[in-house]
N, C-alpha and C positions, 0 to 999 in steps of 0.2 A: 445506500441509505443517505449520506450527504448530497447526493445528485438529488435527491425526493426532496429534504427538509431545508437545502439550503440554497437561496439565489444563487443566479449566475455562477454556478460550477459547471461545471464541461467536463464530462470522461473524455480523461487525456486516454485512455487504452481501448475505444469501445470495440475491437476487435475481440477480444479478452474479458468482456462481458459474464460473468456470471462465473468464474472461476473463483478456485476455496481464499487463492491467498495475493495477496497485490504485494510490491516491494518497491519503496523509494529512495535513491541510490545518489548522495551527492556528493562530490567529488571537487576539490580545489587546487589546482597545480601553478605553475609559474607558464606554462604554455599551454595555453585552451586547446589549440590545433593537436598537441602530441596527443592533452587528456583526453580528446572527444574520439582520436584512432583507437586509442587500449581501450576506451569506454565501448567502443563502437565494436574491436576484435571479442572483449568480454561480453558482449552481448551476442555477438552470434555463437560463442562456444556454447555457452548454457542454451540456446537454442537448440545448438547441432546438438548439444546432449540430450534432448527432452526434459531439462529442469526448471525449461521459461518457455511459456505458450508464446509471449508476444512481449516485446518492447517498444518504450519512445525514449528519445535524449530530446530535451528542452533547445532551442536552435537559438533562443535566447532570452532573455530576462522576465520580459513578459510570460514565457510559456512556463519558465522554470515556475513561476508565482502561482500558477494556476494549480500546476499537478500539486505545490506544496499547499494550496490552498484546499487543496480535497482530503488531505489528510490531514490537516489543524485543525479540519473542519468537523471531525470524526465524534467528538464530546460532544459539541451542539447539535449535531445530528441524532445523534442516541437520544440526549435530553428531550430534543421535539417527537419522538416515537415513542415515548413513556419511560413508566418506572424501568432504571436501569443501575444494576450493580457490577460495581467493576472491582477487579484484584487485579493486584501484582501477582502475578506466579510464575516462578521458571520452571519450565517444562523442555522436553526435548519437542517441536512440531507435531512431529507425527504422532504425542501422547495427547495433543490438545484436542479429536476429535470424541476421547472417551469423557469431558470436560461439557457435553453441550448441554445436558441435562434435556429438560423436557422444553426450552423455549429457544428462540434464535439466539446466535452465537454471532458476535463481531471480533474477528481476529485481526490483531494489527502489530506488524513488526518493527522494531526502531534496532539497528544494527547489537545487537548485545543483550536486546531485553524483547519478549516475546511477552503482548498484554493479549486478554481477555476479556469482552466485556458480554458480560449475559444480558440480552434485554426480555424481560417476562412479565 
């Protein structure tokens, strides 16, 4: 949806295209080079597991901006696609799809807090 409503965004994932759920991951250490190895090993284990279709790590500043700009970008995206109502709700994931009611569903996760936004 933000790719549609809003300039120069870029899918940072377009391998991953059209999957239920996206996840952005940021991380701050005293040494880049260690964080980006464990960043890099924890990405392929959720891979090897079947829990992540596909990843990117930002290579630097610039790109970090973009993936974050597609996700701050998520409220004004919705507002340009119409009437939209939104709640806080904590759910467990896997309860959010009994949640979609009769119109599109935008799911979006911020580490701790799992939103909802119904657009109809």
């Amino acid at each position: 949806m933000v790719l549609t409503y809003i300039p120069n965004t870029v899918n940072p994932l377009p391998s991953a295209a059209g999957t239920p759920f996206y996840m952005v991951v940021e991380t701050s250490g005293s040494n880049a080079h260690h964080d980006a190895e464990k960043m890099d090993l924890f990405l392929q284990h959720v891979m090897d597991e079947g829990l992540v279709v596909d990843g990117t790590m930002a290579q630097d500043d610039t790109q970090a901006a973009g993936i974050w700009r597609v996700r701050e970008c998520i409220s004004e995206a919705l507002k340009h696609a119409g009437a939209v109502y939104k709640y806080d709700v904590s759910l467990p994931t896997e309860d959010m799809y009994r949640y979609k009611g009769g119109g599109p569903v935008l799911n979006w996760v911020s580490l701790g807090d799992v939103f909802l936004a119904i657009k109809t």
